[in-house]
C-alpha positions as CSV (number, residue, x, y, z in Angstrom):
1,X,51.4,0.2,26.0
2,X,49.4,1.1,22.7
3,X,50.7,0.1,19.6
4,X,49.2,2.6,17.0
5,X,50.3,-0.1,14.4
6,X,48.2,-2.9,15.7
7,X,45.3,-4.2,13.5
8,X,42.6,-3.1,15.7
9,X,43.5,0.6,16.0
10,X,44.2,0.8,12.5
11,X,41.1,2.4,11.6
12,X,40.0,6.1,12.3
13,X,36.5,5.3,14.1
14,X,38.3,3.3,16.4
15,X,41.0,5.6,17.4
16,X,38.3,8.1,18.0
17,X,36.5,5.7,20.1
18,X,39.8,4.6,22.1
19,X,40.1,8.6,22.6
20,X,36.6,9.6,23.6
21,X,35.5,7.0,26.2
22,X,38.0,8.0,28.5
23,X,37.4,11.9,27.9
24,X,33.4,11.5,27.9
25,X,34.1,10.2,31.3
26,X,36.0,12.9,32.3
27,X,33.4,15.2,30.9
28,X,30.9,13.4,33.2
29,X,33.2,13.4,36.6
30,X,34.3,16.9,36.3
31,X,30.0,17.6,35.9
32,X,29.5,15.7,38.9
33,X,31.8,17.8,41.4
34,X,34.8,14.9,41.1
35,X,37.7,16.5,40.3
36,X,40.7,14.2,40.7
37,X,39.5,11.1,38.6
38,X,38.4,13.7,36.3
39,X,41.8,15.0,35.9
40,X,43.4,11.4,35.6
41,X,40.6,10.5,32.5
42,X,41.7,14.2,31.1
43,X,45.5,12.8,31.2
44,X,44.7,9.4,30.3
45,X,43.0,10.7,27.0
46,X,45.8,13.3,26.3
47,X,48.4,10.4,26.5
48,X,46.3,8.0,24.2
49,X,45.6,10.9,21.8
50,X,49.2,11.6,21.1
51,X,50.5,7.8,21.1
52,X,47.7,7.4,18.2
53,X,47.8,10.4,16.4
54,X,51.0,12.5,16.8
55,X,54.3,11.2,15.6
C-alpha cells in the first residue's frame, strides 16, 4: 500500500512523479492502439492520486 505519510513521498515533486509515470504510460499505450493496459495505468494512477492527495 502507499503511505502518503512516508518520508519519501513527503514532498510535492515526488508525488507528482509517483502520479505521472504511470499515467504518461497510459498516455503512450492508449497512442499505440493498446487499450487494456492503458486502462489498468489510467486506474493505477487514479488510485495513487487519491491515496496521495485526497483525504
Amino acid at each position: 500500500m502507499i503511505d502518503p505519510q512516508h518520508p519519501l513521498l513527503r514532498p510535492l515533486p515526488m508525488r507528482l512523479l509517483v502520479v505521472a509515470v504511470p499515467l504518461a504510460g497510459a498516455a503512450y499505450a492508449f497512442a499505440t492502439g493498446w487499450v487494456f493496459p492503458g486502462a489498468g495505468l489510467t486506474l493505477l494512477s487514479g488510485w495513487v492520486f487519491r491515496r496521495l492527495f485526497l483525504p
